[in-house]
N, C-alpha and C positions, 0 to 999 in steps of 0.2 A: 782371346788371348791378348789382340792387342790393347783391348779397353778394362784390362784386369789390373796395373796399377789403381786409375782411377777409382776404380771398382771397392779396391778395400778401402782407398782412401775415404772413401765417401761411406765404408760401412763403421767410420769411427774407431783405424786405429789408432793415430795419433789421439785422441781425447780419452783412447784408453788406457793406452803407454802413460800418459799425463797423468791421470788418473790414478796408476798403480806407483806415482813417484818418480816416475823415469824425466831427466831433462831434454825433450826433445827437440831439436833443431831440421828442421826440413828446407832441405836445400831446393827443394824444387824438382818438378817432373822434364826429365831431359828433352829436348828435341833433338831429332836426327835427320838429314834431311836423303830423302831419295836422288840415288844420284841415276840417272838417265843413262840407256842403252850400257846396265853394268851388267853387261854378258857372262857368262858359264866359265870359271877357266879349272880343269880337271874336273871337271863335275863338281862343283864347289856353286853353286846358283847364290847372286846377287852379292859376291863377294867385297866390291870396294862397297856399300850402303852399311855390310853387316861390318868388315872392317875398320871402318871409319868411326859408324856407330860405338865399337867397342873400345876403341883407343879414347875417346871422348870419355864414356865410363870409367874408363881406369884413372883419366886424369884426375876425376870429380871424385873417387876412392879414395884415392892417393893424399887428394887436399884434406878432406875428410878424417883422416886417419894420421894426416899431419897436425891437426886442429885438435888431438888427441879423444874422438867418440873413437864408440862403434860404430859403425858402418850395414844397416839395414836396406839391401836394396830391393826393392818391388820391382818385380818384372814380368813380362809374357812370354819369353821366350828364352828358353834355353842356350842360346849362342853368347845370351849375354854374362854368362861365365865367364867367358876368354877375357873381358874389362874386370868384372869386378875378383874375378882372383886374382888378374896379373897387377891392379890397381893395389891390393891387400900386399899382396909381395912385395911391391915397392919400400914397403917399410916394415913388413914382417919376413923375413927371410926364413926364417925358421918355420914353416906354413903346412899346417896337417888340413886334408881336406876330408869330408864325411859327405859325399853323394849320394843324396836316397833320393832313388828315382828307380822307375821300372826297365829301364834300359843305361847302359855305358856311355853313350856319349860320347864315341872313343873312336870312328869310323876316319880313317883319315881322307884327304880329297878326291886320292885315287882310287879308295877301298868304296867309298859310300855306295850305295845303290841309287839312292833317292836326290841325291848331290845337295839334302836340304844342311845349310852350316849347322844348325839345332841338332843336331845330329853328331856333331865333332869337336866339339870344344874344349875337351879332354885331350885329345890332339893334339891342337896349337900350344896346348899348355906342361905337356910333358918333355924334359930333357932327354928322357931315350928314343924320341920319336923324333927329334930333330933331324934328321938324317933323309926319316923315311917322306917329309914332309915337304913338297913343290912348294915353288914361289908364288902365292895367291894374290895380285892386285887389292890391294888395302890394310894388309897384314905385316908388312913391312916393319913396323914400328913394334912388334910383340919378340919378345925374349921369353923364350920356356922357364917354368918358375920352379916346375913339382916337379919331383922325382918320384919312381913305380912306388915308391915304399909309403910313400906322402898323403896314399888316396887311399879311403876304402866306399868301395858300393854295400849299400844299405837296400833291399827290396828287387834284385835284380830277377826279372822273369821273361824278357823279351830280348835277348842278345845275339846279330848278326854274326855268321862263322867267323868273318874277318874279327869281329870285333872281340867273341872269343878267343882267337889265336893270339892276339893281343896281350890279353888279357895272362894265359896262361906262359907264353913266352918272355913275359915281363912280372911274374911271378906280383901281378896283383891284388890285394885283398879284397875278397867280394862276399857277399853272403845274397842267396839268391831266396825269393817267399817263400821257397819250400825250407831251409835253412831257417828262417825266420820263425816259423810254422812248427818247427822242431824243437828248438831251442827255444823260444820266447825272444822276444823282444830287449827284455830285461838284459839276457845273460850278452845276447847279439850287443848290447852297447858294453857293456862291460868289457869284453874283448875287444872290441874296438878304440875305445879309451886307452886301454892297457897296450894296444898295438901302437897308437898313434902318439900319448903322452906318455908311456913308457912306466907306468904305475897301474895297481891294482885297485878299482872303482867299484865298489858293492851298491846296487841301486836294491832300490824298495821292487816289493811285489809288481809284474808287471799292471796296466791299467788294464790289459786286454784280461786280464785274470779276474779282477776288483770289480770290472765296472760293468751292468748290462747296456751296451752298447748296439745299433742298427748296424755301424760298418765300423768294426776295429782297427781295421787298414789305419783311419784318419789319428785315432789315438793314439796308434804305433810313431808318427811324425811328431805328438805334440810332447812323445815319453822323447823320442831323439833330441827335440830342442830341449827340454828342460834337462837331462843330464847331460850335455855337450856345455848349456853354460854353469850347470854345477860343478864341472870337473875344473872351470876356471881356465879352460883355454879358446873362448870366444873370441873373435878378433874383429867379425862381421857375419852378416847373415843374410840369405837369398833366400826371398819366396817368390817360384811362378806358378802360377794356378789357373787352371781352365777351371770357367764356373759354366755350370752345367743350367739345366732348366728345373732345377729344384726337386729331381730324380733322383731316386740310391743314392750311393757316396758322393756322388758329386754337388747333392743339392740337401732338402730338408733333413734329409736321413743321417745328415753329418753329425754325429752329437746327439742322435737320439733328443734334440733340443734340448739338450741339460747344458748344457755352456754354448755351443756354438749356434748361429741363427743361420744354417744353410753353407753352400759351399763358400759364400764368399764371408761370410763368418767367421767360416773355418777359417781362411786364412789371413783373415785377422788375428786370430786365437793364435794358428801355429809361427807369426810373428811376433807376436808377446812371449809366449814360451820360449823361444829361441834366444829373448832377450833377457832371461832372468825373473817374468814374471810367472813364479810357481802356483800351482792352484791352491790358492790361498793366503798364498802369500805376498808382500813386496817387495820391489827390492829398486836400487837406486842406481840407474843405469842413462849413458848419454847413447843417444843412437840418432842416425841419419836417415829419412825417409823420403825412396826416390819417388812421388805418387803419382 
C-alpha cells in the first residue's frame, strides 16, 4: 500500500495520459512526516501523522484546482480521502461523491473497532456527523464538506453494524455487490448519475456483459470511471490499490491481459478511465499526479 503510488508511476501512467492527449502536470509525490509518540485518542490510532498528513493534501488539492486541472490523486490508503475531498470542496461547493469500495468508511472514532483512520474518513467529512464526532489531535483544521444526500456507495459487501446504523439513519445511498449483481453495473451508474447530477444517463451495454473477462469485478471500476467523466461532472479523482502477487484479481488475472498488464496495470488503466480516456478513444484533459 504504501509503495503503490510509485508503483503505477513507474508502470507508465503519466506517459499514457500523454499519450492519449491529456496535458499533464505532476506536482510531485507528497511527503509526510511521522510524528513521534502520536498516541490513540478515542481509538482513532496515529491520529496527529494521519491529520497532518491530510490537511497538507488538501492544501496541494486546493492549489491544484486553483490552477484550473483536475486533480488525480494516487494513494495507498484510504484516510487520504479526508485531504483530497475536503481540498475539492475548497473550490467545488457543490461536490457529489461516488465511493466504490467494498466497505463505507464511515466508522466514527468512537464507533471504530480497529481504531484504524482508513476506516473513517467518510466521518470527518460529513455535516450530519459533526456532532457525533470528538476532538482528534491533528484534525483541527477540517470543516465537514458533504452532506448524507452528496455520497453514494458503489460495491458495498463488508459493512460494520455501527457503520450500517449510519448509514440507514442518514438515509444513505448505497448499492451493495449483491445489488450490483442484480441490476448490472450499467443501470447501478445510471441511477447514481441521475441521484447525484439530477438528470437521466442512458450508458451502453454493460462490459461485464460484452467482454470475456478473468475477474469482472476490475471492469465494473473501469465502466464507473468512464461514465462519471462522460456525464461531465468530474472534478478529480482517487485511486488506491493494493497490488497483489500477480494472483486473481489482484494480479495477472486483471484484464484477462487484453488491456491491463496485472494489478498495477490495472490501476493505471482505471486512472485513465476516470480521466476521460475511453477505450478507444481520446480525449483532452489537464490532471495532476500525486506519484
Amino acid at each position: 500500500t504504501e509503495e503503490g503510488p510509485a508503483v503505477v508511476k513507474e508502470a507508465g501512467l503519466i506517459d499514457k495520459l500523454t499519450a492519449q492527449g491529456c496535458d499533464v502536470k505532476d506536482y510531485g509525490a507528497l511527503q509526510f512526516d511521522d510524528i513521534p509518540d502520536d498516541r490513540p485518542c478515542h481509538n482513532a490510532k496515529n491520529p496527529r501523522t494521519v491529520g497532518r498528513a491530510n490537511e497538507k493534501l488538501a492544501s496541494i488539492v486546493e492549489k491544484v484546482k486553483k490552477d484550473g486541472r483536475t486533480c488525480l490523486v494516487v494513494g495507498g490508503d484510504h484516510s487520504l480521502g479526508i485531504g483530497s475531498i475536503s481540498g475539492h470542496a475548497k473550490t467545488e461547493p457543490d461536490l457529489g461523491v461516488i465511493w466504490f469500495d467494498a466497505h463505507t468508511d464511515i466508522n466514527t472514532p468512537l464507533t471504530s473497532l480497529s481504531g484504524n483512520i482508513h476506516g473513517q474518513p467518510v466521518a470527518f467529512l460529513l455535516k450530519e456527523l459533526k456532532d457525533k464526532m470528538p476532538d482528534i489531535p491533528g484534525f483541527s483544521w477540517i470543516t465537514p464538506c458533504l452532506s448524507a444526500e452528496d455520497i453514494v456507495y458503489i460495491g458495498l459487501r463488508d459493512v460494520d453494524d455501527a457503520e450500517h446504523c449510519i448509514l440507514k439513519s442518514l438515509g444513505i445511498k448505497y448499492y451493495s455487490m449483491t445489488e450490483i449483481d442484480q441490476l448490472g453495473i450499467g443501470k447501478v451508474m445510471e441511477e447514481t448519475l441521475h441521484y447525484l447530477l439530477k438528470f437521466w444517463w442512458f450508458p451502453e451495454p454493460t462490459p461485464t456483459q460484452t467482454l470475456p473477462l478473468t475477474c469482472p469485478r476490475l471492469w465494473e471500476g473501469v465502466w464507473v470511471g468512464e461514465e462519471v467523466w462522460g456525464a461531465g461532472g468530474v472534478q478529480g479523482a482517487r485511486t488506491e490499490r493494493e497490488f497483489g502477487d500477480g494472483s486473481g484479481c489482484g494480479g495477472r488475472g486483471a484484464g484477462s491481459g487484453r488491456e491491463f498488464g496485472g494489478g498495477r496495470g490495472f490501476g493505471v488503466g482505471l486512472g485513465m478511465r476516470g480521466l476521460g480516456c475511453r477505450r478507444g478513444l481520446r480525449a483532452m484533459v489537464e490532471v495532476w499526479g500525486v506519484g
